[in-house]
N, CA, C and O atoms as a DFTB+ gen file, in Angstrom:
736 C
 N C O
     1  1     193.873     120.052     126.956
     2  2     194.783     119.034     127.442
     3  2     194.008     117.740     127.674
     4  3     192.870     117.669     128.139
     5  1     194.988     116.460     127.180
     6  2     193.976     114.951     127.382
     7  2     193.974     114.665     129.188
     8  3     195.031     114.690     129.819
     9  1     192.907     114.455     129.716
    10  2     192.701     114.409     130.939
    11  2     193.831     112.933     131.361
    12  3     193.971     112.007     130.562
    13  1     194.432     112.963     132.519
    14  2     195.254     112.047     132.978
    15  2     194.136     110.283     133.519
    16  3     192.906     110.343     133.532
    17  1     194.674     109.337     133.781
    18  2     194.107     108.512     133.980
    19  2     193.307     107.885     132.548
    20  3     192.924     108.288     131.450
    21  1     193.334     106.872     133.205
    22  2     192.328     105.969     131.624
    23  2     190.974     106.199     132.925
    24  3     190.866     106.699     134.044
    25  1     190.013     105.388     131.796
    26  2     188.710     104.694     132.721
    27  2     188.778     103.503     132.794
    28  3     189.492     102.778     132.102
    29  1     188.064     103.192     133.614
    30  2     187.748     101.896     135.049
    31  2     186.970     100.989     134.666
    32  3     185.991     100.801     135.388
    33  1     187.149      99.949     133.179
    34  2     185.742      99.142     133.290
    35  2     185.732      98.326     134.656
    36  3     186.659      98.349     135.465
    37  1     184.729      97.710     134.779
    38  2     183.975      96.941     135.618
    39  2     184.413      95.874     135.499
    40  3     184.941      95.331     136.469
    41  1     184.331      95.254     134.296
    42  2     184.008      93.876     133.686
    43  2     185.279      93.006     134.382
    44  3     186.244      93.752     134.546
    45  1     185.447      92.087     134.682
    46  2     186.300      91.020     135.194
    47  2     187.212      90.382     134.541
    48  3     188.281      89.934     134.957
    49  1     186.583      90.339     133.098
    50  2     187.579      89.726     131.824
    51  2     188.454      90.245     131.128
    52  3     189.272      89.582     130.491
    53  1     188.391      92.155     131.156
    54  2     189.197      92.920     130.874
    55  2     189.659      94.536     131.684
    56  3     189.288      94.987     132.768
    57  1     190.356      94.967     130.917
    58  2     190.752      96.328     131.546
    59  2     191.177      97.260     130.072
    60  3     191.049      97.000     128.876
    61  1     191.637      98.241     130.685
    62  2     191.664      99.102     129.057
    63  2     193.337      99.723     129.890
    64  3     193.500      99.895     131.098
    65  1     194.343      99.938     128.811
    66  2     195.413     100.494     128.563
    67  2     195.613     101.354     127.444
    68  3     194.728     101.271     126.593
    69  1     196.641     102.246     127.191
    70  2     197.110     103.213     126.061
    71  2     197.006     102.466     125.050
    72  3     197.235     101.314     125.420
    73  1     196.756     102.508     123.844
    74  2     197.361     101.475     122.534
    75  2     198.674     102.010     122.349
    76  3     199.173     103.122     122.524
    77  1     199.264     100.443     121.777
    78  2     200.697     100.451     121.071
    79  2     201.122     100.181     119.795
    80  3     200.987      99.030     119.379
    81  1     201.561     100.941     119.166
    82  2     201.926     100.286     118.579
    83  2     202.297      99.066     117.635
    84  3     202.317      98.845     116.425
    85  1     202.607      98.314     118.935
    86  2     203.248      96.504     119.092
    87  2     202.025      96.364     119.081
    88  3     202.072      95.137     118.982
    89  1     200.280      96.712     119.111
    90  2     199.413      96.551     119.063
    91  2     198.787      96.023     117.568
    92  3     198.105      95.002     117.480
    93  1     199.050      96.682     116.688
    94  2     199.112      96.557     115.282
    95  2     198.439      94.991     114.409
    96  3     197.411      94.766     113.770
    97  1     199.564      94.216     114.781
    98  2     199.183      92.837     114.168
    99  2     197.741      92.409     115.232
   100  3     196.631      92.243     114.726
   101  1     197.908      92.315     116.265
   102  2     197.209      91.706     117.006
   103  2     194.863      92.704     116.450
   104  3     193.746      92.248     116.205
   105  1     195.546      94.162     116.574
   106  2     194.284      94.559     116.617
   107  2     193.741      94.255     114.613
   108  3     192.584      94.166     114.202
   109  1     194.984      94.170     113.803
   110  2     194.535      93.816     112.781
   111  2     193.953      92.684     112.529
   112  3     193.127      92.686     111.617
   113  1     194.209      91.469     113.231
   114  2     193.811      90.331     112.914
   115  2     192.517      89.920     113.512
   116  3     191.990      88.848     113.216
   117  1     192.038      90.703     114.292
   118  2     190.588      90.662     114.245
   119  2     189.785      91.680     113.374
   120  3     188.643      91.421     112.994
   121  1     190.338      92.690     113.112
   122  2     189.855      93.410     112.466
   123  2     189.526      93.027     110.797
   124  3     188.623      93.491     110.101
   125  1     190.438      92.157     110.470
   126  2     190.116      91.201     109.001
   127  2     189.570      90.476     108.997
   128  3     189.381      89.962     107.895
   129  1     188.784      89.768     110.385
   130  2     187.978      88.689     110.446
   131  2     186.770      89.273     109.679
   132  3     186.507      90.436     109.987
   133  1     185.937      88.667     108.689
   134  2     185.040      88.661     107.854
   135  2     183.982      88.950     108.376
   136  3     183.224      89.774     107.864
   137  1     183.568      87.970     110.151
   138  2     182.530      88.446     110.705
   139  2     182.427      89.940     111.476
   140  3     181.453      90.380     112.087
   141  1     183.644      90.542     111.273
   142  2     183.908      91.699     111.780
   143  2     184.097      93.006     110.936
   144  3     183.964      94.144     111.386
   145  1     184.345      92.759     109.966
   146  2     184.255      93.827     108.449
   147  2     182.800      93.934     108.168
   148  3     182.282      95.048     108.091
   149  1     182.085      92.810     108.004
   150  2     180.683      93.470     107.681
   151  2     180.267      94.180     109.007
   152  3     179.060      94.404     109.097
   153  1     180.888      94.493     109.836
   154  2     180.061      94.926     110.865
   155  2     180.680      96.678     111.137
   156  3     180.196      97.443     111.972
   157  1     181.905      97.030     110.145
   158  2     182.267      98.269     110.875
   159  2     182.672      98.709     109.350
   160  3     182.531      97.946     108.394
   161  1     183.233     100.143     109.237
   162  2     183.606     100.726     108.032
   163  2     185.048     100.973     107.469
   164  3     185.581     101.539     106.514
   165  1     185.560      99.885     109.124
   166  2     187.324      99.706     108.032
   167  2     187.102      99.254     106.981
   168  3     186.206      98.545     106.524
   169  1     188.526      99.983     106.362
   170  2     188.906      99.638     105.078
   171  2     190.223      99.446     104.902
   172  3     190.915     100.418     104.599
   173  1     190.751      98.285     105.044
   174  2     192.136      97.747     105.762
   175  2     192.417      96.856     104.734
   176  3     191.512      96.108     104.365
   177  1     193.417      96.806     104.249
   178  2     194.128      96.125     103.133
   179  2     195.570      95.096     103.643
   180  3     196.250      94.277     103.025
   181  1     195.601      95.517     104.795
   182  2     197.296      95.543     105.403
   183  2     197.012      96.002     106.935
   184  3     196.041      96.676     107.279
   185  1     197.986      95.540     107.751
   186  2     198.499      95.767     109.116
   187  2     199.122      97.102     108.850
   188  3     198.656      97.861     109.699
   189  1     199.992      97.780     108.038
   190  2     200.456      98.772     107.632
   191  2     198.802     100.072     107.968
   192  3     198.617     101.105     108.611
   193  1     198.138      99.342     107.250
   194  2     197.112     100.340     107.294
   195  2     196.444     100.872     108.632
   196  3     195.393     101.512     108.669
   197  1     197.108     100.557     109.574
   198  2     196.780     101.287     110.813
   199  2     197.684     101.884     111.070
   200  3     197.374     102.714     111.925
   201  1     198.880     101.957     110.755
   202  2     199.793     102.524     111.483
   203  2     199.643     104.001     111.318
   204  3     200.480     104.529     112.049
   205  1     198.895     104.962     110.632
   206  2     199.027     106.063     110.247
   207  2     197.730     106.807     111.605
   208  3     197.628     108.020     111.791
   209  1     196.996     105.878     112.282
   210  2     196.213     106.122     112.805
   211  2     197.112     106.526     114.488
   212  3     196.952     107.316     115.418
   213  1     197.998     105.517     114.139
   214  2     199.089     105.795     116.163
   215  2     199.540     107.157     116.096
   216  3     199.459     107.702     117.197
   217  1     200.035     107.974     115.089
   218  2     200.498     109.261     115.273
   219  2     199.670     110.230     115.704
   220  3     200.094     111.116     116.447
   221  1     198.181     110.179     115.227
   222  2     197.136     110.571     115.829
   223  2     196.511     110.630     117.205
   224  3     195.926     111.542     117.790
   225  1     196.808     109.379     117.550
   226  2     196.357     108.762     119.135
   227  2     197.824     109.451     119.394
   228  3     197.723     110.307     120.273
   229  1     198.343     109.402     119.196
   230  2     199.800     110.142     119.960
   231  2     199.532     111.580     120.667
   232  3     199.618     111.911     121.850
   233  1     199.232     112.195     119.686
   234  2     199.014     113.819     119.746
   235  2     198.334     114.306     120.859
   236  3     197.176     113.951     121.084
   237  1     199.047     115.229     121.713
   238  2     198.720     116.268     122.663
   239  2     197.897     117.317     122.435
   240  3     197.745     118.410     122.981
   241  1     197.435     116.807     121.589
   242  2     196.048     118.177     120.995
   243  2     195.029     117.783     121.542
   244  3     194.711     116.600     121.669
   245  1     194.213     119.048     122.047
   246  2     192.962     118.530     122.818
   247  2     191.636     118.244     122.230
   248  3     190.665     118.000     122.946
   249  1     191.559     118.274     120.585
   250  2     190.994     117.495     119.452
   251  2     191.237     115.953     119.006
   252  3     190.498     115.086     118.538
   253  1     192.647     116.008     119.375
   254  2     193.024     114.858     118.842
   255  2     192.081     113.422     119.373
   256  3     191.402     113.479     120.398
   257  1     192.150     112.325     118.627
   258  2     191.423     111.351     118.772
   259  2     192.231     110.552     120.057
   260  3     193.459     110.569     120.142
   261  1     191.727     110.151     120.619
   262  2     191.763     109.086     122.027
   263  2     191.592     107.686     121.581
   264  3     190.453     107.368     121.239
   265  1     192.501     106.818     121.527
   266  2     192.069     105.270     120.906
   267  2     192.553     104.283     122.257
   268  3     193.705     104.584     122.566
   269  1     192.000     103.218     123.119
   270  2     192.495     102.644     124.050
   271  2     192.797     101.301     123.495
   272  3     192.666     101.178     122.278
   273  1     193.145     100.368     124.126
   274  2     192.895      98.875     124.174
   275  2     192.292      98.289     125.020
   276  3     192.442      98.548     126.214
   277  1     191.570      97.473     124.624
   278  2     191.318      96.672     125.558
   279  2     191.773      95.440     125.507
   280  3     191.705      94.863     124.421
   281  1     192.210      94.908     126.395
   282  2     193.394      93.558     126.955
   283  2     192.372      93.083     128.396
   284  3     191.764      93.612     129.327
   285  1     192.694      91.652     127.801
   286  2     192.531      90.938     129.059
   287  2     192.966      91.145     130.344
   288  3     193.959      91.857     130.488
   289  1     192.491      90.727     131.197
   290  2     193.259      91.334     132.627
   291  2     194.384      89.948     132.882
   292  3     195.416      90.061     133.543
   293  1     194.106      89.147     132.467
   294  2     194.973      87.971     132.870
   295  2     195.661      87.565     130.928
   296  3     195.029      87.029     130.017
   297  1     196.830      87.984     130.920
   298  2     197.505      87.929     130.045
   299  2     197.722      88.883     129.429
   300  3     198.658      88.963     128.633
   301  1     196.863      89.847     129.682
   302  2     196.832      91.202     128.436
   303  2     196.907      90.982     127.123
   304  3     197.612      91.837     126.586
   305  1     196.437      90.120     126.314
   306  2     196.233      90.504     124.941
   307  2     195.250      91.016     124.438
   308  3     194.131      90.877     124.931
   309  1     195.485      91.711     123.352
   310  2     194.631      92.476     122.749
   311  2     193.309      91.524     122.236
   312  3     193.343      90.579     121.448
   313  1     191.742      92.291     123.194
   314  2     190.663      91.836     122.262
   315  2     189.901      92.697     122.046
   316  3     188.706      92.473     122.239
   317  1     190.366      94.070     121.536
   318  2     189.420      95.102     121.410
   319  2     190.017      96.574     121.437
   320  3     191.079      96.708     122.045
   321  1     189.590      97.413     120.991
   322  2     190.079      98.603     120.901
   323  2     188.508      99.417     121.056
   324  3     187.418      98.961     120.712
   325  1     188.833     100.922     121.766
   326  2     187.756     102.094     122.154
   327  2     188.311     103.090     121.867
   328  3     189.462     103.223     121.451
   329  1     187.226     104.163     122.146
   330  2     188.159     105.606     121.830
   331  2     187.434     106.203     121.310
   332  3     186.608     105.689     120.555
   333  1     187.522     107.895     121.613
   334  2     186.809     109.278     121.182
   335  2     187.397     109.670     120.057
   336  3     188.625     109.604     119.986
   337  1     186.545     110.207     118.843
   338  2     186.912     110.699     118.162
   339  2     186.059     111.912     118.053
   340  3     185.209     112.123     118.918
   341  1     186.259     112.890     116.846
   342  2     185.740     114.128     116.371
   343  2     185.619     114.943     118.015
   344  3     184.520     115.361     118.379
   345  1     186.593     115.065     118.719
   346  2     186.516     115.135     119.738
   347  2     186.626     116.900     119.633
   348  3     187.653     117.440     119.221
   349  1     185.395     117.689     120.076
   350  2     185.525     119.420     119.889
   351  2     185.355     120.020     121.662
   352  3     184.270     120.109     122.237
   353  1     186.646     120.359     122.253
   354  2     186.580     121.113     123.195
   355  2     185.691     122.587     123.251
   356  3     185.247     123.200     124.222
   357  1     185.656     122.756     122.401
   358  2     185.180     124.205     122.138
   359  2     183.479     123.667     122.092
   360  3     182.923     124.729     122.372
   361  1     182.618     122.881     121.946
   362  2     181.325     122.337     121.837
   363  2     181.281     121.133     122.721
   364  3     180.191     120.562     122.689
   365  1     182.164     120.609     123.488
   366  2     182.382     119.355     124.637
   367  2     181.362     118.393     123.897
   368  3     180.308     118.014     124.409
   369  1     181.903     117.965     122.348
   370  2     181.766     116.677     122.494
   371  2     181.961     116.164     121.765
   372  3     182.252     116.763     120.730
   373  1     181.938     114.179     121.768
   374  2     182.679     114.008     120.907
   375  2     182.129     112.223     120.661
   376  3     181.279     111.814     121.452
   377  1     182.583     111.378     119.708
   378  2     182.098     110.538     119.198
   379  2     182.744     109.610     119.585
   380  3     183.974     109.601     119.636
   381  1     181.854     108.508     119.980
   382  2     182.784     106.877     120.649
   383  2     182.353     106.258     119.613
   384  3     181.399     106.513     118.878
   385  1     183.552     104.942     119.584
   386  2     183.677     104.511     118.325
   387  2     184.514     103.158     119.223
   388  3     185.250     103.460     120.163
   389  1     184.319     101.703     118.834
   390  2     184.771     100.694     119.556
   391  2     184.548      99.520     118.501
   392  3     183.828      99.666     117.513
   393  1     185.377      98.093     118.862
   394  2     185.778      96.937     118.217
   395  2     186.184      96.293     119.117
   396  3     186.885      96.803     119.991
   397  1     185.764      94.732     119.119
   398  2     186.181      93.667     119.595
   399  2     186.546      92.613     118.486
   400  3     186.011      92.595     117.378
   401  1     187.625      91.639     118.955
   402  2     187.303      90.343     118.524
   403  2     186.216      89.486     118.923
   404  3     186.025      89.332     120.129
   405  1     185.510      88.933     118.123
   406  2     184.588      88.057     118.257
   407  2     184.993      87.329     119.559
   408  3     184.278      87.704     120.489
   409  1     186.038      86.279     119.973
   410  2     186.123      85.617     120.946
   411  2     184.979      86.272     122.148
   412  3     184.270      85.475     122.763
   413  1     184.898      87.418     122.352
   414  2     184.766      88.104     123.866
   415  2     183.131      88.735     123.695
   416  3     182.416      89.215     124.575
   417  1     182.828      88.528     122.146
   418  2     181.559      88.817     121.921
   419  2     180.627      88.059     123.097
   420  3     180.975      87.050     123.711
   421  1     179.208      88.870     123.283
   422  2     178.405      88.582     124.343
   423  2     178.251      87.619     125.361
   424  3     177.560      86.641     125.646
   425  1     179.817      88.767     126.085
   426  2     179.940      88.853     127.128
   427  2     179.666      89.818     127.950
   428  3     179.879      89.637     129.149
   429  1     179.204      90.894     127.546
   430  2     179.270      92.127     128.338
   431  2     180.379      92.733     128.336
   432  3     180.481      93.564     129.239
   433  1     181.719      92.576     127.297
   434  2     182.316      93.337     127.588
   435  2     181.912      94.717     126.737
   436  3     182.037      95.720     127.440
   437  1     181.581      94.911     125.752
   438  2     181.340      96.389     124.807
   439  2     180.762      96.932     125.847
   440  3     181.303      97.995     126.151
   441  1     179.708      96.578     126.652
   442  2     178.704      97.607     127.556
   443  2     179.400      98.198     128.520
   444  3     179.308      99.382     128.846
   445  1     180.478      96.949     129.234
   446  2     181.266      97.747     130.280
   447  2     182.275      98.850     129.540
   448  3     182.242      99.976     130.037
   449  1     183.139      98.655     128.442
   450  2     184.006      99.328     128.460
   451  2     182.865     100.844     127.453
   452  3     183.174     102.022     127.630
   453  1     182.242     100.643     126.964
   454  2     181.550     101.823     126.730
   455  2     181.197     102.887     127.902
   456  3     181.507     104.071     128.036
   457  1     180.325     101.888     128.802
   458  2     179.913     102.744     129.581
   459  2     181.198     103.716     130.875
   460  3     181.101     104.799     131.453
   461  1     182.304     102.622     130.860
   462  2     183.746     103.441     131.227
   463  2     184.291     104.654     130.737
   464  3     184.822     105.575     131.357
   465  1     184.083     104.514     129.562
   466  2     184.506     105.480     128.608
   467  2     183.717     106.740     128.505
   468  3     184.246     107.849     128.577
   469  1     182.629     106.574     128.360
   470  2     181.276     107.582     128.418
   471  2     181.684     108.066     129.922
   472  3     182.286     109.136     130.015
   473  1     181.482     107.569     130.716
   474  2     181.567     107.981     132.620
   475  2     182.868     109.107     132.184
   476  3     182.783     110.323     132.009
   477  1     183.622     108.544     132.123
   478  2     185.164     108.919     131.959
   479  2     185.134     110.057     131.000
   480  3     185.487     111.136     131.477
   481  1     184.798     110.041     129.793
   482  2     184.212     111.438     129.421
   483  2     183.887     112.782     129.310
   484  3     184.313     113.789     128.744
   485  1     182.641     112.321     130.327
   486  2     181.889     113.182     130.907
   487  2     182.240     113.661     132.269
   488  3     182.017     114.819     132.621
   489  1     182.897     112.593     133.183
   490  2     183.637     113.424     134.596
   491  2     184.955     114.438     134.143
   492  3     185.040     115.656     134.298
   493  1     186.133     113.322     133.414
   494  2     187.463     113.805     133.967
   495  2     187.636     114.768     132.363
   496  3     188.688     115.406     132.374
   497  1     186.752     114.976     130.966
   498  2     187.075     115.752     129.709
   499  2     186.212     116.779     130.350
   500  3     186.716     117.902     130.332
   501  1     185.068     116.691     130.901
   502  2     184.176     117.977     130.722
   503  2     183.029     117.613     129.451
   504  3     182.396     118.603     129.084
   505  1     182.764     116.576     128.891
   506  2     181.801     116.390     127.766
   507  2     180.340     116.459     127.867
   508  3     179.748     115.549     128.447
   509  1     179.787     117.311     127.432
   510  2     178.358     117.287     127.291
   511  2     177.363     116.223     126.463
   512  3     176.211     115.807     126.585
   513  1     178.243     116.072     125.748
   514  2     177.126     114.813     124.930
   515  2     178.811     114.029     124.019
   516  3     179.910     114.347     123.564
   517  1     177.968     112.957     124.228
   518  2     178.964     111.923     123.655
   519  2     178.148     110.845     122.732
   520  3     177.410     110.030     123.285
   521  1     178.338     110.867     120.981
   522  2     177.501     110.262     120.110
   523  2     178.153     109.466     119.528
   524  3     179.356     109.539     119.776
   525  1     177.779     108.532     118.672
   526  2     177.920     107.176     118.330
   527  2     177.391     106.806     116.959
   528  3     176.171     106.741     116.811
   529  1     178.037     106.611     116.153
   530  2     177.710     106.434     114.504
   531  2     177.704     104.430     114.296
   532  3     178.676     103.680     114.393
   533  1     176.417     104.109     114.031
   534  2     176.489     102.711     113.711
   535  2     176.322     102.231     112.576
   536  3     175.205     102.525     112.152
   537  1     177.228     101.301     111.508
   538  2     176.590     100.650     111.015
   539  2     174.565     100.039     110.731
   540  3     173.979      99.193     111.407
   541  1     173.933     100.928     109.420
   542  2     172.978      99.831     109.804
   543  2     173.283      98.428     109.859
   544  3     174.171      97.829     109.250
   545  1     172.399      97.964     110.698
   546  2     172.362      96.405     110.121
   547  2     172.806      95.765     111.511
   548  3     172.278      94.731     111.921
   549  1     174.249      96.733     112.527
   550  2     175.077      96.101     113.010
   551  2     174.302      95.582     114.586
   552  3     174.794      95.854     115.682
   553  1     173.554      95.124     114.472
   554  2     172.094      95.372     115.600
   555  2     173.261      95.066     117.264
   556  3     173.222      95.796     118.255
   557  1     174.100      93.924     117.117
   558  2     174.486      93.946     118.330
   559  2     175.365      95.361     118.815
   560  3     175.582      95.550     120.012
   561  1     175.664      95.963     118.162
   562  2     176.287      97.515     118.376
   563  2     174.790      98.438     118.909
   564  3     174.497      99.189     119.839
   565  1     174.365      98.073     118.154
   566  2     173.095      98.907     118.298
   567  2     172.411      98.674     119.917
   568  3     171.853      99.524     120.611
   569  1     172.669      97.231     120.230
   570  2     172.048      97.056     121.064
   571  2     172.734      97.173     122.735
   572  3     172.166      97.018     123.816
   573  1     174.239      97.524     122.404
   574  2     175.127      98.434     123.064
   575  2     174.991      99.591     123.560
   576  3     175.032     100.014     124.716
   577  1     174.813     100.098     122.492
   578  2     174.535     101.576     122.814
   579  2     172.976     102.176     123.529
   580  3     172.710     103.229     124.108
   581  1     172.043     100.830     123.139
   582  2     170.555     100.904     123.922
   583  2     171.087     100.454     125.325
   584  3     170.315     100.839     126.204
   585  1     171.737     100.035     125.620
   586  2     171.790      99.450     127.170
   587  2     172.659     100.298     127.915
   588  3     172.568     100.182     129.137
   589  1     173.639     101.285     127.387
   590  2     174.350     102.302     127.773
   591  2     173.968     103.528     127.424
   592  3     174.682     104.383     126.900
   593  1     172.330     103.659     127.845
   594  2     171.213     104.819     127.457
   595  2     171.738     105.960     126.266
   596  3     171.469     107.148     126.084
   597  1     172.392     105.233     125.741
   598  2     172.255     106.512     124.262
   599  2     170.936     105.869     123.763
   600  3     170.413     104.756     123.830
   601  1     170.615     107.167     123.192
   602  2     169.056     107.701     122.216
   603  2     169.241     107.819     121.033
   604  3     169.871     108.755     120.542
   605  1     168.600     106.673     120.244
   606  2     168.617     107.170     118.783
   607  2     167.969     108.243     118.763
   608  3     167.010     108.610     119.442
   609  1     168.877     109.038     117.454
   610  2     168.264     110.681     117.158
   611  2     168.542     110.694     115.805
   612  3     168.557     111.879     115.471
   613  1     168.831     109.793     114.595
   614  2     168.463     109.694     113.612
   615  2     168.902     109.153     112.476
   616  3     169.922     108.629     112.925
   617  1     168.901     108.870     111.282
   618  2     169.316     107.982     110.151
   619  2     170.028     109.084     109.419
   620  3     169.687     110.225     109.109
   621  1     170.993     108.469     109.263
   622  2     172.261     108.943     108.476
   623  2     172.829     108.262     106.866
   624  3     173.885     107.642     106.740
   625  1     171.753     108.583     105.627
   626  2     172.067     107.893     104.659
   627  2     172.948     108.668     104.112
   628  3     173.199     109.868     104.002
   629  1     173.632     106.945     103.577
   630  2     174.836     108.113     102.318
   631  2     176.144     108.366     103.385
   632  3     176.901     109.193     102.877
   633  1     176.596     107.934     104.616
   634  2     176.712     108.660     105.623
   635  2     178.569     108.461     105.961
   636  3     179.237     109.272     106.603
   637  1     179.108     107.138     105.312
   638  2     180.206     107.360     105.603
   639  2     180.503     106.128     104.131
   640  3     179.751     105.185     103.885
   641  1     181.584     106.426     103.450
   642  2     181.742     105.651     102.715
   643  2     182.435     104.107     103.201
   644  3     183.327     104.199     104.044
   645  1     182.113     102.848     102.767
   646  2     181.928     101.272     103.469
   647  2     182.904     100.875     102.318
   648  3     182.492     101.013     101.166
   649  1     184.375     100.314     102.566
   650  2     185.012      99.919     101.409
   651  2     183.847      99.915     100.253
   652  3     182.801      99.301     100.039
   653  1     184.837     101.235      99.457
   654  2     184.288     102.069      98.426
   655  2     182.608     102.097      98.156
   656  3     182.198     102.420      97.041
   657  1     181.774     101.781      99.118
   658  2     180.341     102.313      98.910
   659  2     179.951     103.065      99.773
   660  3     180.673     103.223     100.758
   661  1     178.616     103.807      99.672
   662  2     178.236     104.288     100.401
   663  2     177.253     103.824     101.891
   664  3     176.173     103.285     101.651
   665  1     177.568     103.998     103.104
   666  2     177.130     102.964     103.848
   667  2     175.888     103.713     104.600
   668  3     176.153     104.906     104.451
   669  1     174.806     103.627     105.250
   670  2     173.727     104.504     106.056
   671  2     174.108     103.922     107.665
   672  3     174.490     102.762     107.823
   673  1     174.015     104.483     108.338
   674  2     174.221     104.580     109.439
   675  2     173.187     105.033     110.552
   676  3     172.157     105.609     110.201
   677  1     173.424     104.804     111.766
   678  2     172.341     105.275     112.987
   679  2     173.024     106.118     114.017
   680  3     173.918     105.718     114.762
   681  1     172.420     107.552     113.983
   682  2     173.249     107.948     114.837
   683  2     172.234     107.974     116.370
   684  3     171.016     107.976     116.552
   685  1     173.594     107.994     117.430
   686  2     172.984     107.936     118.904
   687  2     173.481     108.886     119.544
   688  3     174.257     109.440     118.765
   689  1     173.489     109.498     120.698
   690  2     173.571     109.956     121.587
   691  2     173.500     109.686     122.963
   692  3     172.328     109.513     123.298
   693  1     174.288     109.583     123.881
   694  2     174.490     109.900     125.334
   695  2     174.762     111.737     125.502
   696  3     175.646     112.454     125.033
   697  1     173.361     112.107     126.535
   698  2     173.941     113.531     126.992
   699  2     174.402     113.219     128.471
   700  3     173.617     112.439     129.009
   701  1     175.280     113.543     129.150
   702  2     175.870     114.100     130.381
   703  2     174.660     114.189     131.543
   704  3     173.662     114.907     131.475
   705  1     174.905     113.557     132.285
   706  2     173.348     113.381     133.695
   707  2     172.684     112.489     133.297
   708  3     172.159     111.795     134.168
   709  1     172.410     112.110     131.751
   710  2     171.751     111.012     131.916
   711  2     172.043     109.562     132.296
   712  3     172.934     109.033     131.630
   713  1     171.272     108.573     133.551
   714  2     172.132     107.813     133.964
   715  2     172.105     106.325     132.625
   716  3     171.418     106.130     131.622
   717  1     173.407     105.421     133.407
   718  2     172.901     104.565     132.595
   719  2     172.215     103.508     133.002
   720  3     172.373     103.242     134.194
   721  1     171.277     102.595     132.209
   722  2     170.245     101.814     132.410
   723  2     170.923     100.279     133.221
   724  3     170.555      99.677     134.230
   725  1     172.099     100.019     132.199
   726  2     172.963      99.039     132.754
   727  2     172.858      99.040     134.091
   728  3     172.745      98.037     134.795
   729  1     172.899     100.288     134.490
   730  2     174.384     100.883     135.613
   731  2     173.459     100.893     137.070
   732  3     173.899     100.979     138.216
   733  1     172.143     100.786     136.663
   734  2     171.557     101.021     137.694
   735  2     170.914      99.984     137.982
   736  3     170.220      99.950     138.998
């Protein structure tokens, strides 16, 4: 069962809610921004092309993928989306995966709402380790996940296909007890 409650970022500039739907245009149109495609492994042709992803985030399965928003706290629009995927109850754990629009870039928000999400996780799912697949190259992701004590644990070539190529990747890890560096 998906644990009740969202998590709690910190950060002042935003908060995280369910995604909608009505979310769609808004999370697409950063998501086509150019400086934001070289940086992740959508492959988005269309606003249409997410929609197959909400039935998923829908699902009461305790595999199913977890996708949030993140919205401003003062206006609520969409500048970012989070969320667990490959999520295995049966092995407690599962893969974070996140996007912003540029606007909100380094600000601190990826670190807060990561490290929300990870906390959140690991208290209210029961997760033992929670890992993280990056883009090479994507260094400010990278440098996310160093400040929200995940551990690189190794290179992933060949590793997920990058509109139609093959892309290499870095994988990380957060285990459960370990604190975070941010945080302290």
């Amino acid at each position: 069962m998906k644990p009740a409650g969202l998590p709690c970022p910190t950060h002042p500039l935003v908060t995280l809610r369910h995604l909608e739907r009505s979310d769609a245009p808004a999370w697409y149109a950063y998501l086509a921004d150019p400086v934001v495609v070289e940086h992740t492994s959508w492959d988005l042709r269309c606003v249409d092309d997410l929609q197959a992803n909400f039935d998923d985030y829908a699902s009461a399965e305790p595999s199913s993928p977890i996708r949030l928003a993140v919205v401003l706290r003062e206006g609520g629009q969409l500048v970012g989306t989070i969320g667990l995927n490959a999520i295995s109850p049966q092995h407690r754990t599962a893969e974070i995966a996140y996007d912003l629009a540029p606007a909100v870039w380094g600000q601190g928000v990826a670190t807060s709402v990561v490290n929300a999400v990870v906390d959140w996780g690991f208290q209210h799912m029961g997760l033992l380790r929670i890992q993280a697949t990056v883009l090479e190259g994507n260094e400010r992701s990278i440098r996310v996940l160093e400040r929200c004590a995940f551990e690189r644990e190794g290179y992933l070539r060949c590793y997920r296909q990058v509109r139609g190529k093959s892309g290499n990747f870095w994988l990380y890890a957060r285990i459960a007890g370990v604190p975070c560096i941010a945080c302290a």
